[in-house]
Structures are given as C-alpha cells and as structure tokens.
C-alpha positions as CSV (number, residue, x, y, z in Angstrom):
1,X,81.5,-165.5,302.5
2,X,83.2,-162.4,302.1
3,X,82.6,-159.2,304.4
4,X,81.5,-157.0,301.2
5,X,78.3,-156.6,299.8
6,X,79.5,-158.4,296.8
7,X,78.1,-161.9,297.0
8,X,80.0,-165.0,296.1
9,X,78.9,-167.8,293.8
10,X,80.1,-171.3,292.7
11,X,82.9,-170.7,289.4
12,X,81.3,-171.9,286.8
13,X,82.8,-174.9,285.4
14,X,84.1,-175.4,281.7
15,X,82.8,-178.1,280.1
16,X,83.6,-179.2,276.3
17,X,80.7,-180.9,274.2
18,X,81.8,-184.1,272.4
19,X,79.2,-184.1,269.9
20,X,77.4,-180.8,267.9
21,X,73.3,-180.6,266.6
22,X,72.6,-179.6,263.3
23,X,69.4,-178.9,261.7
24,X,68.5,-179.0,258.4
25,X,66.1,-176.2,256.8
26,X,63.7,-177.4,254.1
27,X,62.2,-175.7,251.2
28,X,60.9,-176.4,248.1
29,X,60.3,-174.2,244.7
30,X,56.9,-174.8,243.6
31,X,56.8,-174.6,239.3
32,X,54.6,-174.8,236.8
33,X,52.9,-173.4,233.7
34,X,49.6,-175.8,234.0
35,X,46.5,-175.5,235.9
36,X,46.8,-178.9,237.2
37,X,50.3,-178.2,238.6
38,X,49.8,-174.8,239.6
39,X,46.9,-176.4,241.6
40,X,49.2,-179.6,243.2
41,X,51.3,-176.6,244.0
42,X,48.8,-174.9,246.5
43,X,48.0,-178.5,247.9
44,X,51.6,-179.1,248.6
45,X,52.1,-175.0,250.3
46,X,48.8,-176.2,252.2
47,X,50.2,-179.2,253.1
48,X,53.2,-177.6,254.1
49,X,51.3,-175.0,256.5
50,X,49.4,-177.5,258.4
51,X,52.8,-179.5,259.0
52,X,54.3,-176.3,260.1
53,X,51.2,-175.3,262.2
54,X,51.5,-178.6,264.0
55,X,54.9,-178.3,264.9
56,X,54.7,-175.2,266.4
57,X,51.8,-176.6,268.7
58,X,52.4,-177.2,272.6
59,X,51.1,-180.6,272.6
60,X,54.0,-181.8,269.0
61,X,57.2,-180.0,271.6
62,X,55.9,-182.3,274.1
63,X,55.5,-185.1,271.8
64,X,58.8,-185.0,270.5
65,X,60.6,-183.9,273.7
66,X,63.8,-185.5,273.9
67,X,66.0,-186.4,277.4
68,X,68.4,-183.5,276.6
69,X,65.7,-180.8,275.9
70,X,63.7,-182.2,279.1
71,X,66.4,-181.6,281.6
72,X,67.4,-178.1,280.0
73,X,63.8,-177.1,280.4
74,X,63.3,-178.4,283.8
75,X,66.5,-176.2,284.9
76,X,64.7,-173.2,283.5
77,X,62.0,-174.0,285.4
78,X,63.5,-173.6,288.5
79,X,65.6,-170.3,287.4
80,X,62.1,-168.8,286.5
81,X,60.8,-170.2,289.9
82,X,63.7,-168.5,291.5
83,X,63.3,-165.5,289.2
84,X,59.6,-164.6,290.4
85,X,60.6,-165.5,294.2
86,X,63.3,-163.2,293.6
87,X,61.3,-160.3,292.1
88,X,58.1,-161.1,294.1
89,X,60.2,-160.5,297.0
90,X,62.1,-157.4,296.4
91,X,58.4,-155.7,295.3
92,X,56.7,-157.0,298.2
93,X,59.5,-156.5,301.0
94,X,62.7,-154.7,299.8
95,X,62.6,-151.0,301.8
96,X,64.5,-149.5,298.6
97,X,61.8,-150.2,296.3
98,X,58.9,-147.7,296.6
99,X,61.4,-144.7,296.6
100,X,62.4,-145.8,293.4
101,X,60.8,-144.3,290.5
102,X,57.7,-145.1,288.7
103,X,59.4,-146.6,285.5
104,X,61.7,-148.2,288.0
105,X,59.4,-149.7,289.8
106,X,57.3,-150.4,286.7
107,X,60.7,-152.5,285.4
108,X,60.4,-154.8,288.3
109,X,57.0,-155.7,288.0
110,X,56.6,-155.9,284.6
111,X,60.2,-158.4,284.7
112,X,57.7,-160.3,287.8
113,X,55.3,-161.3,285.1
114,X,57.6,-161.9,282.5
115,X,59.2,-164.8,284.2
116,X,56.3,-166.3,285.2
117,X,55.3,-166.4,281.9
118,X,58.5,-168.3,281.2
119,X,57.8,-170.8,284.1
120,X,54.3,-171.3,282.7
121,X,55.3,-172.0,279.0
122,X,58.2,-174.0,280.1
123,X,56.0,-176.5,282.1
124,X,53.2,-176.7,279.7
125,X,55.9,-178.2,277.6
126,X,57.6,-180.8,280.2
127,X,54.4,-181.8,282.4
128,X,56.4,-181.2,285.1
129,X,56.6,-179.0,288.0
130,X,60.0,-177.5,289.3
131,X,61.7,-179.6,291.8
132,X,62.2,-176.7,293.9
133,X,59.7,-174.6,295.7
134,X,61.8,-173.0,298.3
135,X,65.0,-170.7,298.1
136,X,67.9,-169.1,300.0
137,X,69.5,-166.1,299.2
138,X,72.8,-164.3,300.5
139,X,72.2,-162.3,304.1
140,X,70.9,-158.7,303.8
141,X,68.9,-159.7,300.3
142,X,65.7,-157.5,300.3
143,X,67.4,-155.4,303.4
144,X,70.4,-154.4,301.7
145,X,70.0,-152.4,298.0
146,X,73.9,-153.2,296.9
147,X,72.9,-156.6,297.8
148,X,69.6,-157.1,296.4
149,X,70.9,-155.7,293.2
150,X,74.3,-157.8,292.9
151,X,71.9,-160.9,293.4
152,X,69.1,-159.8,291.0
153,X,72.2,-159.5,288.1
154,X,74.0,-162.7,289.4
155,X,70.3,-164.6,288.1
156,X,70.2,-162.6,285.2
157,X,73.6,-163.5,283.9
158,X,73.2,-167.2,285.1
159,X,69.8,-167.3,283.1
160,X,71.2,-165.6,280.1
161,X,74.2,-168.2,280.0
162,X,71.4,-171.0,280.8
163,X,69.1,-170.1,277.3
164,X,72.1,-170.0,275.3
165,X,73.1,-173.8,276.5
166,X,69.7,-174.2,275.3
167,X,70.1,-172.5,272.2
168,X,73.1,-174.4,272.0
169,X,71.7,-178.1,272.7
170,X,68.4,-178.2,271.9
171,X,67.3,-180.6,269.6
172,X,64.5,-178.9,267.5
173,X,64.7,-175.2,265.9
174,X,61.4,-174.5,267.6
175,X,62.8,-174.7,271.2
176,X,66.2,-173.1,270.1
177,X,64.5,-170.4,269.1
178,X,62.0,-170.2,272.2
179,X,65.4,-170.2,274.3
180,X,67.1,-167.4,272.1
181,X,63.7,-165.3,272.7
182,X,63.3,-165.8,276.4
183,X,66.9,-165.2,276.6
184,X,66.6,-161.7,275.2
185,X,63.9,-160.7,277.6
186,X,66.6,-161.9,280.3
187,X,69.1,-159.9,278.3
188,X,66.6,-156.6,279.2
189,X,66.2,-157.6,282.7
190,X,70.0,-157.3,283.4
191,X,70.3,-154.1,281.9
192,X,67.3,-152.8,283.7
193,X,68.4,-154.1,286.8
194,X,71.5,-152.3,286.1
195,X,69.7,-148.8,285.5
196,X,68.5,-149.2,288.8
197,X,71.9,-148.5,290.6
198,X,72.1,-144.7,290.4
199,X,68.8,-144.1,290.9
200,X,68.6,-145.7,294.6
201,X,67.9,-142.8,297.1
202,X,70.5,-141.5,299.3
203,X,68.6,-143.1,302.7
204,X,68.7,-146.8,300.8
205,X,72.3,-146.4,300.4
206,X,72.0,-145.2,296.4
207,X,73.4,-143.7,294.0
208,X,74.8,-147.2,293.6
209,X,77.4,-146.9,291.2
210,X,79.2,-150.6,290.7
211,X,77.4,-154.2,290.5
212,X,79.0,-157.3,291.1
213,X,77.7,-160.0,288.8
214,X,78.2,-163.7,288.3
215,X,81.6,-163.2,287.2
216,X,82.8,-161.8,290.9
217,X,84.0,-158.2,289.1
218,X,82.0,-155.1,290.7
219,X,81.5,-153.3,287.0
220,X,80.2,-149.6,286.8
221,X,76.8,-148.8,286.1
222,X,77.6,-146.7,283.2
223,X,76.3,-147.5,281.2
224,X,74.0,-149.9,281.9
225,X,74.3,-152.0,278.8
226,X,77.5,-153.1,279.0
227,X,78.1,-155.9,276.6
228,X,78.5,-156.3,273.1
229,X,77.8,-159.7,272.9
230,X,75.8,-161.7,275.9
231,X,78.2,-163.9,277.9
232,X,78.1,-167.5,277.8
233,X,80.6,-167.7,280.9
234,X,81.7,-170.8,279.0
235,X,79.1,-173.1,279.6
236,X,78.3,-175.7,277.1
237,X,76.0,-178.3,279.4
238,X,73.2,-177.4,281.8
239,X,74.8,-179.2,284.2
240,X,77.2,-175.8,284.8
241,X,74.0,-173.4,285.4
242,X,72.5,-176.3,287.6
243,X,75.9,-176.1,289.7
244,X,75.7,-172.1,289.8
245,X,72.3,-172.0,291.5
246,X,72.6,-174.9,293.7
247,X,73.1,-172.7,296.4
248,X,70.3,-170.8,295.8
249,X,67.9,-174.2,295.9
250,X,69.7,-176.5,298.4
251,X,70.1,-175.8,302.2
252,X,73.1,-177.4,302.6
253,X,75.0,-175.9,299.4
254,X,73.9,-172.7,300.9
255,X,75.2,-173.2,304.2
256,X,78.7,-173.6,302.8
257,X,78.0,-170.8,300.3
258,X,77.4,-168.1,303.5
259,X,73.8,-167.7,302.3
260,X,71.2,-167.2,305.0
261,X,69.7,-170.1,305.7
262,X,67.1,-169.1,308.5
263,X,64.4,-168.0,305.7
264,X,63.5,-170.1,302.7
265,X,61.6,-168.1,300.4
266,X,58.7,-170.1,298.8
267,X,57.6,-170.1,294.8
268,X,54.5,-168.8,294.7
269,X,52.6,-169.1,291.3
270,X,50.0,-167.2,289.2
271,X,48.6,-166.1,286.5
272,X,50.5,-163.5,284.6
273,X,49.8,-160.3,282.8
274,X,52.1,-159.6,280.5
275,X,52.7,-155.8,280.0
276,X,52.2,-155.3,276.0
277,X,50.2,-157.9,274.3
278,X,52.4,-157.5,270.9
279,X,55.2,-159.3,273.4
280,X,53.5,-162.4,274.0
281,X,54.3,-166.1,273.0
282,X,52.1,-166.5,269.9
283,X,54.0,-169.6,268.9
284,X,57.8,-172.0,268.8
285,X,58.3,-170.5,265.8
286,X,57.5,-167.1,266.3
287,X,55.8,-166.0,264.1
C-alpha cells in the first residue's frame, strides 16, 4: 500500500476472447392488396407483438439464461452490492458529506437508489443472491474525502468496464442492452462523483482538484467528463472485473491489498425509490 491517498488496485488483466456472439435481427414486410391478406398481415404483426412481449418478460431472461450470462450477472450483483455499501456508507458516515451541497448531496443519494435498483433487477433475473454480503475498503474510506472519492471512481470505472464485458458477451440482445443502459447510469455516477472534487470544503480537505481512478493516474477534475469514449481497460471476460474487486470482497485479498481489514461493511438491502419515474426499467428491450 502506498503512503498517498491514491489507493492501489489489482492491474487488470488482458484477456483475448476465442470465439465472438452475433445476433441476428428479424423483420418481415407485410404486403398485400386483399382483405384477406391485409387481415393475415395484422395476425402475423400481432403475433409478432406477443412474441416480443414475452421476450422482454423477467420470467423468458430467466428461462433462457445461459452459464455465461449467469456468471456476468452474478458479478454485477455483487458490484451493485458493493456499490450501495459504498454509497450507504459515505451518506450515513462520511464527515465531508453534509457540507457538500444540496445537488451534491442529492447526486449521492439518488446514485444510492439507482444501484439498488440494479442489484434488484439483476437478481430477479438469476434467483440468486450475491455471494458476498460483507466488504473492505482501503484505510481512511469514509474519514478521508481524497480517499472516499478515489475509491467511489475506482467502482465506477470497474463497473463501467464490467457492463460492457456484458455488452460484449451476453448472449441475448435483451440483456446486452440492459447492460449498455445500466452502464450509462454508471457512466453518470463517475462523472458526478468527479464534480464532487472542487466542491469539498476547505475543513474536509477540498477543493479536491485530482482523482485517482482504476487506472493508478491521479487525473484533474476539470472537467469532470473526461472521456470521449468509456474505457473498457481491456477486459474481454468477467473473470478480469471479478479479479479487480476481489479485494474489496475477500479478507485475505484485502490484507495483501493494504485495505483495512478491522471493519467489514455489510450489504444492506431495500426497496428503492428511484428519483424520476421516466428513468425506470419499463422493460429488456427498452422500450
């Protein structure tokens, strides 16, 4: 562990993928000059609809759930686990965070909810709770704003990188498309997270002008939304964002990471409020 604020995490590992997905998009023109086939034509659209509507149901992803999409959604399951330990904690204990601004503030909670939501859709789909229930973080997490805030974007870049393996792997369009959506709200979180930097008060150790992300490279605050494109740190396998957050789930990997090991933080779940109904999961496909 080095003596910095600037936390250190596993490199990620680069893995190449033998084998590539492809799906396959359907259509189909629907002709006629008839009654009778103008009227097989609206059977076959209706036909259609129902197929789609079942395939964007919880119960046909979990039907159809392959090994591959199981163990990428059970890793997201414990990063959103992680995630609303992670924000729980900095609301509930972090000294920083009620001199932060309303909007500020407002960020954090809202992001709180927002992952449990994630957790919550994620399991409806496996059946299956996350393996972990307990986590370490570096020393000085909640005590320390450089800290909490070097952490809080180490997760969000891990879970960015972690949906697009999804986007990458998964087997259906429905889930690909699920991962690309939560990934964006992940995508927000990071910035946000970001914003928060200058606006840390003087007796919290703010303005906070440089974060240190997954990638070990303290990167200015300004601006906040830094990339062009979201980085996949070269992950192509789950396995990779499983390796990066070992420490943050296994007392022993965090021991030999420097992480503080005398706390383990527990998951604990609820229901969650998200803050705009016109953001919330209406459907895979969605629409």
């Amino acid at each position: 562990m080095n003596t910095s604020n600037e936390i250190e995490v596993p490199s990620p590992e680069v893995s190449q993928s033998g084998s590539s997905r492809r799906s396959f998009l359907k259509g189909a023109a629907l002709t006629g000059a008839t009654t009778l086939a103008a009227l097989g034509g609206l059977a076959t659209a209706a036909s259609a609809q129902q197929h789609d509507e079942e395939n964007d149901s919880m119960k046909s992803e979990h039907d159809h759930l392959k090994k591959g999409d199981r163990d990428i959604l059970v890793a997201a399951e414990i990063a959103e686990a992680l995630a609303v330990t992670t924000y729980s904690n900095i609301i509930d204990i972090a000294p920083f965070f009620k001199a932060l601004a309303s909007d500020d503030q407002g960020y954090l909670i809202a992001a709180r909810q927002e992952e449990m939501s994630h957790y919550l859709l994620e399991q409806s789909v496996t059946e299956q709770f996350t393996p972990f229930t307990q986590f370490f973080y570096p020393p000085k997490m909640f005590a320390d704003a450089q800290t909490t805030l070097n952490v809080l974007v180490t997760l969000e870049d891990a879970f960015i990188a972690a949906y697009l393996v999804g986007v990458r792997n998964f087997s259906t369009r429905n889930l690909r498309v699920t991962a690309a959506r939560i990934m964006g709200i992940e995508s927000d979180h990071r910035t946000l997270a970001r914003v928060l930097g200058p606006n840390v008060t003087a007796p919290f150790g703010g303005p906070i002008e440089t974060i240190t992300g997954i990638q070990g490279v303290a990167e200015s605050v300004d601006p906040p939304n830094n990339n062009g494109y979201e980085r996949t740190l070269c992950w192509t396998s789950i396995d990779q964002a499983l390796t990066a957050l070992t420490p943050f789930v296994d007392f022993n990997a965090a021991k030999a990471a420097g992480f503080d090991t005398s706390e383990a933080y527990p998951f604990q779940p609820f229901n969650p409020t998200l803050p705009n109904p016109l953001g919330d999961f209406i459907s895979f496909s969605g629409c």
